[in-house]
Every structure is written in structure tokens, then in C-alpha cells.
C-alpha positions as a printed NumPy array, in Angstrom:
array([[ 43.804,  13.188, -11.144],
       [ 41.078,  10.951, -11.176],
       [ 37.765,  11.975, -10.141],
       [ 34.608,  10.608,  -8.885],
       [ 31.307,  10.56 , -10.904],
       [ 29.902,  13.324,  -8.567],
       [ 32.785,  15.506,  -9.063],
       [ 32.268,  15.555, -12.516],
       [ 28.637,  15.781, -12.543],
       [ 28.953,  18.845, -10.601],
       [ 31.297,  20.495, -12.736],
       [ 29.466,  19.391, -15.863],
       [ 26.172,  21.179, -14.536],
       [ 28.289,  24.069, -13.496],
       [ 29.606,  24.774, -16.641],
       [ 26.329,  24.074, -18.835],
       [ 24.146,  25.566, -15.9  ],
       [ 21.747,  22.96 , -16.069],
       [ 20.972,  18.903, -16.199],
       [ 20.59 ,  19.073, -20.439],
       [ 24.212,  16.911, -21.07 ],
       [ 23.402,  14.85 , -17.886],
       [ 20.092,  13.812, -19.349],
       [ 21.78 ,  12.819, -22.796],
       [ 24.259,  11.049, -21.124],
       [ 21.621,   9.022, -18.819],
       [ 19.687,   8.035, -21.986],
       [ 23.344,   6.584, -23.592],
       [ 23.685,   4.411, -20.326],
       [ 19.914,   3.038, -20.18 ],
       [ 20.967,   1.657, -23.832],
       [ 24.634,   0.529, -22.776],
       [ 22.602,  -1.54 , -19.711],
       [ 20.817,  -3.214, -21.743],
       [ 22.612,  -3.867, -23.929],
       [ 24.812,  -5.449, -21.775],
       [ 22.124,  -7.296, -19.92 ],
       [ 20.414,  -8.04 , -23.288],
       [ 16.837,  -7.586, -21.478],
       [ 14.665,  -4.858, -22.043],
       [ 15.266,  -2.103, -19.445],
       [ 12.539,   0.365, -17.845],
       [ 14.364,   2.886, -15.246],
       [ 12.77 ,   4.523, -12.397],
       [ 13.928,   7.108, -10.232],
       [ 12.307,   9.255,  -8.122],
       [ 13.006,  12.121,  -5.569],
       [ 14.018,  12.012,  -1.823],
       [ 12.921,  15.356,  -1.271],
       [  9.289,  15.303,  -2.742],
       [  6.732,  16.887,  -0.693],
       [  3.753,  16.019,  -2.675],
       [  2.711,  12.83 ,  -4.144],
       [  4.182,  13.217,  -7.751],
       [  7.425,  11.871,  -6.283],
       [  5.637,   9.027,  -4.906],
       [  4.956,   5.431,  -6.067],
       [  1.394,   6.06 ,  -7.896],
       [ -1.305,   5.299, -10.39 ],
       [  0.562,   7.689, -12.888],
       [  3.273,   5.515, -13.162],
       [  1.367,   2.136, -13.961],
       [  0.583,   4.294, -17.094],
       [  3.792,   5.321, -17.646],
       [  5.408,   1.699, -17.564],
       [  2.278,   0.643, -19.49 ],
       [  2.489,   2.537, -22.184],
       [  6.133,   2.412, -22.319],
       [  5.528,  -1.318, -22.462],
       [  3.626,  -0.891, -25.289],
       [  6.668,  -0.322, -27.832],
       [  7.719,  -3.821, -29.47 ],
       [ 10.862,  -5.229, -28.312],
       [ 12.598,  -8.483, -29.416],
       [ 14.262,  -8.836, -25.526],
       [ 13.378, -11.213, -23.754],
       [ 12.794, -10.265, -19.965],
       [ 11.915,  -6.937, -17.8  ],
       [ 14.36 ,  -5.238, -15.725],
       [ 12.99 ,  -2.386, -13.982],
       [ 15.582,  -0.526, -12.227],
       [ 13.668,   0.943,  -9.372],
       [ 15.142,   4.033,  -6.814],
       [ 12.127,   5.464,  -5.046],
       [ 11.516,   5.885,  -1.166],
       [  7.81 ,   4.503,  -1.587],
       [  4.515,   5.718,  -2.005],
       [  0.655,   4.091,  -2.509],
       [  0.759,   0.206,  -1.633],
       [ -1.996,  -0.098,  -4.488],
       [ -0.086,   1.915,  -7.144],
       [  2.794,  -1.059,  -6.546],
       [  0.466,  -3.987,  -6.376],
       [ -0.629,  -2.387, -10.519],
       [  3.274,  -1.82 , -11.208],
       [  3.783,  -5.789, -10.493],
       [  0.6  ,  -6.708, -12.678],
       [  1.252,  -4.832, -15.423],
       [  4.953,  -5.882, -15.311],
       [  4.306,  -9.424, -15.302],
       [  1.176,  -8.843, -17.375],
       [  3.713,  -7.823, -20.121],
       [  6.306, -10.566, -19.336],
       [  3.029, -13.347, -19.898],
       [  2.338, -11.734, -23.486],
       [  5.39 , -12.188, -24.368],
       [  4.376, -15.955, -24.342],
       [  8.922, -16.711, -24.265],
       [  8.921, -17.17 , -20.894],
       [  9.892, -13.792, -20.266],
       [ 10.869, -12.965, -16.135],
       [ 10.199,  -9.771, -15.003],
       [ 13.539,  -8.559, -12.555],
       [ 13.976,  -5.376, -10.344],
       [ 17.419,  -4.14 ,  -9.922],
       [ 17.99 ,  -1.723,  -6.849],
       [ 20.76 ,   0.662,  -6.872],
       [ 20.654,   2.308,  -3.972],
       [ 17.264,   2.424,  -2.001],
       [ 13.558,   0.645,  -2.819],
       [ 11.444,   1.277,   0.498],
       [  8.046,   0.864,   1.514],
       [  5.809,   0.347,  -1.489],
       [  9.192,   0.48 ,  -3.613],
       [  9.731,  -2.843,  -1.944],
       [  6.212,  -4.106,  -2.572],
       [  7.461,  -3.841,  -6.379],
       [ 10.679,  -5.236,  -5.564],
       [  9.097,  -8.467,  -3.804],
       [  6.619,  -8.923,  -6.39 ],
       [  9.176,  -9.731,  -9.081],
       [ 10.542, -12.781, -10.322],
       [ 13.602, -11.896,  -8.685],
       [ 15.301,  -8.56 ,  -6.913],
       [ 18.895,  -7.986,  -7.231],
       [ 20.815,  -5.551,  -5.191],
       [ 23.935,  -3.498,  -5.312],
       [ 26.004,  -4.312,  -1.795],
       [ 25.324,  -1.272,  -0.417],
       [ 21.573,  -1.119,  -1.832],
       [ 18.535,  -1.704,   0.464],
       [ 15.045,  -2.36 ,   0.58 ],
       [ 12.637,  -1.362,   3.585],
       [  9.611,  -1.974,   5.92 ],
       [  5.977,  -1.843,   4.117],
       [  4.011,  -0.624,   6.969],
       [  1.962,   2.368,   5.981],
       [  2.597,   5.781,   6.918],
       [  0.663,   8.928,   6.987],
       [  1.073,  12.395,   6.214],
       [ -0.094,  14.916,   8.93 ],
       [  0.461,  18.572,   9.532],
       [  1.609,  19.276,  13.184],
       [ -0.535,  22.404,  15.307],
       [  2.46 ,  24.806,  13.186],
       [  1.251,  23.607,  10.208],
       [  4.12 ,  21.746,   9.255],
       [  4.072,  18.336,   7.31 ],
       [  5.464,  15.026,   9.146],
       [  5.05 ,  11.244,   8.147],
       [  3.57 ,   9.011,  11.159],
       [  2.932,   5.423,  11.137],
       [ -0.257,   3.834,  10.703],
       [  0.479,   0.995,  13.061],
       [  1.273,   3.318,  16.535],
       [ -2.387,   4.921,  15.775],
       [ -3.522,   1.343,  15.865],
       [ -1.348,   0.301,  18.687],
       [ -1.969,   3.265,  21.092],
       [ -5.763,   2.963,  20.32 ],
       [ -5.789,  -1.251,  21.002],
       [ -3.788,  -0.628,  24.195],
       [ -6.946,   1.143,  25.456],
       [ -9.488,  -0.805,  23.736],
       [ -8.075,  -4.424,  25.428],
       [ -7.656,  -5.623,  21.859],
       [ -5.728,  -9.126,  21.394],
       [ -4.433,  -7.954,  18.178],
       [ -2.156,  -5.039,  19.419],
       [  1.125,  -7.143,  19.094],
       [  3.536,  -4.   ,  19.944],
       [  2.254,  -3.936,  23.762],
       [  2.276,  -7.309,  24.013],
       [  6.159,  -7.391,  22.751],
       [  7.145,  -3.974,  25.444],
       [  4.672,  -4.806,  28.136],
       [  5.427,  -8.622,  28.729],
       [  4.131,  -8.307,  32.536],
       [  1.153,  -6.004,  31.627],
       [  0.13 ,  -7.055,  28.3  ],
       [ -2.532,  -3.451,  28.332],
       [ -1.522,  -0.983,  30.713],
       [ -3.893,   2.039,  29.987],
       [ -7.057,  -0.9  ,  29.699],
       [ -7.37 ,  -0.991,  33.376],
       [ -8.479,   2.606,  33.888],
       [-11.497,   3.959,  34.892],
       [-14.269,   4.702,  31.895],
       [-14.384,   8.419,  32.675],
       [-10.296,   8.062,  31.778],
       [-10.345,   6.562,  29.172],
       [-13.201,   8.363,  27.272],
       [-10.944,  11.472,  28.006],
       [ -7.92 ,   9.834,  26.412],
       [ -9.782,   9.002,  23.777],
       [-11.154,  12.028,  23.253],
       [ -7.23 ,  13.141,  22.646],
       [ -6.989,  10.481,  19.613],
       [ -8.474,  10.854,  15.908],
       [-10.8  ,   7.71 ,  16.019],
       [-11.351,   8.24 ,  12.205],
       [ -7.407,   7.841,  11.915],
       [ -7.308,   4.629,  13.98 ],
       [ -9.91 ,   3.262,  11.649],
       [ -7.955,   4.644,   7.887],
       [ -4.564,   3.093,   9.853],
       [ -6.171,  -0.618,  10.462],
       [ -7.496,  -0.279,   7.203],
       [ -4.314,   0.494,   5.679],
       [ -2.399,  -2.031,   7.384],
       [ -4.42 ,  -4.679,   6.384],
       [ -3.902,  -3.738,   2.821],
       [ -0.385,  -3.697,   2.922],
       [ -0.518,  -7.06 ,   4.621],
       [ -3.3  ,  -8.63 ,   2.465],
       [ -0.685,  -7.359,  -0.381],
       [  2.593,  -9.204,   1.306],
       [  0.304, -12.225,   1.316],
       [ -0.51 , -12.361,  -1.822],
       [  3.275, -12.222,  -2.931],
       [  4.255, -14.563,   0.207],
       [  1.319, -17.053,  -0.95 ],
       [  2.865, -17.477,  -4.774],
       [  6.287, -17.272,  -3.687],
       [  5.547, -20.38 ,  -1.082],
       [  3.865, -21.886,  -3.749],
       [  6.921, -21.745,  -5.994],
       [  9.602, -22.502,  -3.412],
       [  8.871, -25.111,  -0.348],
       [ 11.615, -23.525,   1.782],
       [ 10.149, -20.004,   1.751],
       [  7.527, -19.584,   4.348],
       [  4.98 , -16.588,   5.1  ],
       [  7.602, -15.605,   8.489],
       [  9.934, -14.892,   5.603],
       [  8.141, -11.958,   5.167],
       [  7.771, -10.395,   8.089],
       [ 11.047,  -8.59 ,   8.279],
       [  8.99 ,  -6.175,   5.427],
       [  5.561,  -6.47 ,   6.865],
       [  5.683,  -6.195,  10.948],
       [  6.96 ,  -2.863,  11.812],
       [  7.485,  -4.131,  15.457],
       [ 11.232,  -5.848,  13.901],
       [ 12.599,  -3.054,  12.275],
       [ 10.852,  -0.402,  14.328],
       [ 11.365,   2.942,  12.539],
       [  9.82 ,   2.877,   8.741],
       [ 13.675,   4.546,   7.237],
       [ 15.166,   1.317,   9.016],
       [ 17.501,  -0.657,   6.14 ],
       [ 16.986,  -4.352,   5.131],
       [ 19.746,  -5.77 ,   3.813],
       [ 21.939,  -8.771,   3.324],
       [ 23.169,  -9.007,   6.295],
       [ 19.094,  -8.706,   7.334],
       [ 18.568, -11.771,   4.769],
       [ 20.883, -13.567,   5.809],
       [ 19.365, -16.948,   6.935],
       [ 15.998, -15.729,   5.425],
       [ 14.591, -17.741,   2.656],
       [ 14.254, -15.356,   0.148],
       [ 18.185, -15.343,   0.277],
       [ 18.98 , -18.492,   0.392],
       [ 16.344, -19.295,  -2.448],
       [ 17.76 , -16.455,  -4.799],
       [ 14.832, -14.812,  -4.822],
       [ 16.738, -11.956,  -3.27 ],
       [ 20.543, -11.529,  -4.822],
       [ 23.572,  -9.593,  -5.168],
       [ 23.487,  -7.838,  -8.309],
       [ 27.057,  -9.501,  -9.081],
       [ 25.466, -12.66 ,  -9.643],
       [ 23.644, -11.605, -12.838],
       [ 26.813, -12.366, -14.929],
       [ 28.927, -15.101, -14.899],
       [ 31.875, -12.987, -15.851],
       [ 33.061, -10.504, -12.854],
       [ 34.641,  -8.096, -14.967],
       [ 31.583,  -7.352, -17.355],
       [ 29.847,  -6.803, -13.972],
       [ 32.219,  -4.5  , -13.013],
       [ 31.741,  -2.325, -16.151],
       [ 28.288,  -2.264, -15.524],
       [ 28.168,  -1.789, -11.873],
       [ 29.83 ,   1.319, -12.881],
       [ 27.642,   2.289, -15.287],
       [ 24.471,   1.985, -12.954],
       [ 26.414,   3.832,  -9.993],
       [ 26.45 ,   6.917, -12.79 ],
       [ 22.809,   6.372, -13.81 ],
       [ 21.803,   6.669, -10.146],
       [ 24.875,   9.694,  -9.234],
       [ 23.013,  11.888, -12.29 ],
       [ 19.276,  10.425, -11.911],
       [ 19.684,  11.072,  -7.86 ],
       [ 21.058,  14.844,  -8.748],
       [ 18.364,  15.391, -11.013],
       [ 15.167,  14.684,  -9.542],
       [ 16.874,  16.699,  -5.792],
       [ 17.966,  19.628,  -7.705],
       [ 15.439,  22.421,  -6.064],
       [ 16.577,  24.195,  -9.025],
       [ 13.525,  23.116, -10.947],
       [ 10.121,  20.899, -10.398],
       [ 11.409,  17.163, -11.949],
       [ 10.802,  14.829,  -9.028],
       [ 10.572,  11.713, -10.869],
       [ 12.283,  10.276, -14.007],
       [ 10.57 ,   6.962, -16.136],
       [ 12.379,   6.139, -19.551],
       [ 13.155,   3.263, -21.775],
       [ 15.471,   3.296, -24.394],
       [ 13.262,   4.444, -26.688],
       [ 11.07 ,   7.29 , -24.18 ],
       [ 11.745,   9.595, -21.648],
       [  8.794,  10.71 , -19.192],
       [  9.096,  13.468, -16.05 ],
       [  6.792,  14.317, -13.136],
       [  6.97 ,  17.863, -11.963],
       [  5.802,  18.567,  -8.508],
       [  7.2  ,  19.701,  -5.407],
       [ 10.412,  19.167,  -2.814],
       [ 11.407,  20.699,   0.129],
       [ 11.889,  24.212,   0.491],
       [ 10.399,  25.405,  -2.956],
       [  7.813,  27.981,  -2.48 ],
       [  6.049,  28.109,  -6.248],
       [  4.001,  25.86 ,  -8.1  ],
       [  5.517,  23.539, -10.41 ],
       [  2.989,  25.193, -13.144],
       [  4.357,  28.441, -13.166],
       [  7.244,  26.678, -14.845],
       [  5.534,  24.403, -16.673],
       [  1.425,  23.045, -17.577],
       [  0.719,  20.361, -15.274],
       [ -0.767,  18.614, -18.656],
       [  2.625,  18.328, -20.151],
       [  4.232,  16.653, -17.529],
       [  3.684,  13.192, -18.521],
       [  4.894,  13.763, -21.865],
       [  7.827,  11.985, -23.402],
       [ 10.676,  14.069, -24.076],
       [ 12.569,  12.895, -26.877]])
């Protein structure tokens, strides 16, 4: 009887008690992909239930894909595959420089491509839009950039807010033009709380963290001033594509929760789809069957990789590796009580394994 890849994955790490064969087996498919693609391949995964910011989009990674970068290959192109549910908006805008930093050197006219196969949210998406060109599995998706923050509730317990209601709720009592989310629910009273008495409103704002407000706005406008930048070379490249293009990724008053999915059928009339910037991942090879065989190749990279970095059997939260190199983050997911260095020193975990 025939059996899915998580079927056997399960019974694989049942029987070996641990991820060793999976591992193997991941490194034999990175080569088989690109192979097949006959680009040079960087995958990224990371895990959906980190609780600290190893599993996050960050500065440790530029290194990572820097150095990694730094081994000669004859390819020509980038493909990073990229799984990750986000992280630090400035960590991405690096990722895209040193990607296309790499695919410049090359002086071939190298592309640098991001293949998604599954999820690529927040500042995954940053990454995603700052390539030449993003292709997508059917069911993959990419995500609103809007920053979000992580605060611990009066329990002590950790939940993600977004920056942009701190800004909103604080605008609606300040009377400022800019707060576009009351102006969108409140057609017939563009600022409902600004008409209150002073004594009022100094005692609702008295309830709100004005130094949050202020790190939110800030925020925001990075992200933004970071969509811009992409939006302005990606205009510049293709007259169709204008800035509103973007906002489907940049104005969290369209999607309205940050987990919300974008995809094709989002795109659909959008520029970005209709340019090819944004494509299905079936259209990187002329011959449907080949795709097939590598579709399901890259379902099994993500099946193991996604297995991996959740297991709360041990600290990996995040996976980078080449063919040549294999680097782990260790740090922390949900419902693990220990430190990741009483299994391991936090100074080894960038190390390749090989």
C-alpha cells in the first residue's frame, strides 16, 4: 500500500529514534534540486513553533547565506528556497542584498529566485518580493508585512500584537489624518474618541504605552520605506506594475489579521502576476513531467525540514544548507522548559555539520 511522505517519515524516526536518516536524506534532495534546476540552491527552513528569535528571520542568517555564498560554484543563478513565518524587516532587507550582491559578482547575469513551498510571511515575504522573481507551489502563500510585536499579557504569557492598532487606537484620539483604519470603519465619524473632553482623554491615554505607539510608527514606516524600495525598482523595471501593487503586503487594513494568506487567487489581476514577477512554480520547466518529479521532491524536503525544526524533542528551530554545508540554530519552541544550552553550547550552533 502506498504511503504518504509523512507516513514514512514518521515511521523512519520511529524506528531510528531520531531525525539522523531524515537529515541525510534532505541533504541527497538539496543536490537532486539542483541538479535538476541546474542553479545553485540555498534552503531555508525555519520553525512554526519558535518562541525566541533564533527561529526568526535575522542578522544570523545574512551570515549564514553569506558565507555559504562564499563557496565557488559554476551555476549560474540563486534559488533560495525559503519556509519561515517571518521575523526582523531589516534582517530581510540584508538577505536580498547579499543575495543579489552575489548574483552581481557573478558578472553572467546571474538572477537571484525564491521558491516557496509552503508558507513565506511577513519579513519572509520581504525576501520573497525582493527577488528577481518568486515562484510558488499552488497551495504555497506569502503574507502581510506589517510589523508585529511581542508582549507578555498581566499572566505573563507571550502574545504577538500589531504595530499598526497601537498606532491606530492612539491617532483615533490624537485627530491624526494619517490613521487610515478609522477612516475605512468610521465613514460617518472619521475620529470618534477625538471629540471627548481633555480630562478623558488624558485618562485614556494614560491606559496606552505612549513609548509603544512611538516604536509601532517607527516600525511601520520601516517596513513601508522597505516595500518602497522594492516597489520603486520593480516599477522601474516593469511599466505595468505600480506602487498599489503592493499594498495587498504592506496595508494591514486589506488583509486584516497578520496570519491572513496571499495567494493566487489574491494576485490575480495584480501586476506582479500578470508581469511574472510572481509565478506558479510549474512554470519553471517547460516539461510538466520533470516538474512533477521535482514538485515531489520539494514536498519531501519541506514534509522532513517542517518535522525537524517542530520536533520539541530537541532545540533545532532553523535549518540553512547548500549542497556543500549544513548550518542549525538551536533555541526555543513552545512548551520546552530548558535551555537549548544544556543540550548544546550556544557557540556551536552556527556551525556546519558535515
Amino acid at each position: 500500500m502506498a504511503q504518504s511522505i509523512f507516513s514514512q517519515l514518521q515511521a523512519e524516526i520511529q524506528n531510528n529514534k531520531n531525525h539522523d536518516a531524515s537529515i541525510e536524506r534532505c541533504r541527497a534532495i538539496i543536490k537532486s534540486l539542483e541538479k535538476d534546476l541546474n542553479k545553485r540552491v540555498i534552503a531555508y527552513f525555519s520553525s512554526e513553533a519558535g518562541n525566541d528569535a533564533s527561529s526568526m528571520v535575522n542578522d544570523e542568517d545574512v551570515f549564514i547565506i553569506e558565507n555559504l555564498l562564499s563557496i565557488p560554484s559554476t551555476r549560474k543563478d540563486l534559488v533560495l528556497i525559503l519556509h519561515s513565518g517571518g521575523g526582523f524587516s531589516l534582517s530581510a532587507e540584508r538577505i536580498i542584498d547579499v543575495c543579489r550582491n552575489y548574483c552581481t559578482q557573478k558578472n553572467d547575469g546571474s538572477k537571484f529566485f525564491v521558491i516557496v513551498p509552503k508558507k513565506a510571511k511577513s519579513a519572509a515575504t520581504i525576501v520573497a518580493l525582493g527577488s528577481d522573481k518568486v515562484y510558488l507551489r499552488d497551495t504555497a502563500e506569502l503574507g502581510p508585512v506589517d510589523p508585529q510585536f511581542i508582549v507578555a499579557d498581566k499572566d505573563g504569557n507571550m502574545q504577538v500584537e500589531p504595530a499598526y492598532l497601537y498606532v491606530d487606537a492612539l491617532e483615533n484620539i490624537f485627530d491624526n489624518e494619517n490613521s487610515r483604519f478609522l477612516k475605512y470603519f468610521n465613514k460617518n465619524n472619521n475620529k470618534p474618541l477625538s471629540g471627548l473632553p481633555g480630562e478623558m482623554k488624558m485618562k485614556l491615554l494614560e491606559q496606552c504605552n505612549y513609548a509603544m505607539y512611538v516604536n509601532a510608527k517607527n516600525e511601520l514606516g520601516l517596513s513601508d520605506s522597505i516595500i518602497g524600495k522594492i516597489s520603486a525598482e520593480k516599477i522601474g523595471q516593469y511599466p505595468s506594475i505600480s506602487s498599489k501593487d503592493f499594498d495587498v503586503f504592506r496595508d494591514p487594513h486589506i488583509t486584516k489579521s497578520h496570519g491572513r494568506l496571499i495567494n493566487f487567487s489574491d494576485l490575480k489581476d495584480n501586476a506582479l502576476r500578470t508581469e511574472k514577477v510572481i509565478e506558479r512554480l510549474e512554470d519553471i520547466f517547460e516539461d510538466k513531467n520533470k516538474y512533477k518529479a521535482f514538485d515531489n521532491l520539494l514536498w519531501e524536503l519541506y514534509v522532513r525540514k517542517k518535522q525537524l525544526v517542530n520536533d520539541p524533542g530537541h532545540y533545532i528551530v532553523k535549518t540553512i544548507e547548500s549542497a556543500e554545508e549544513f548550518f542549525v540554530h538551536l533555541g526555543m519552541k513552545r512548551g520546552q522548559k530548558k535551555s537549548p544550552s544544556a543540550e548544546k553550547n550556544p557557540e556551536e550552533t552556527t556551525q556546519p555539520q558535515q
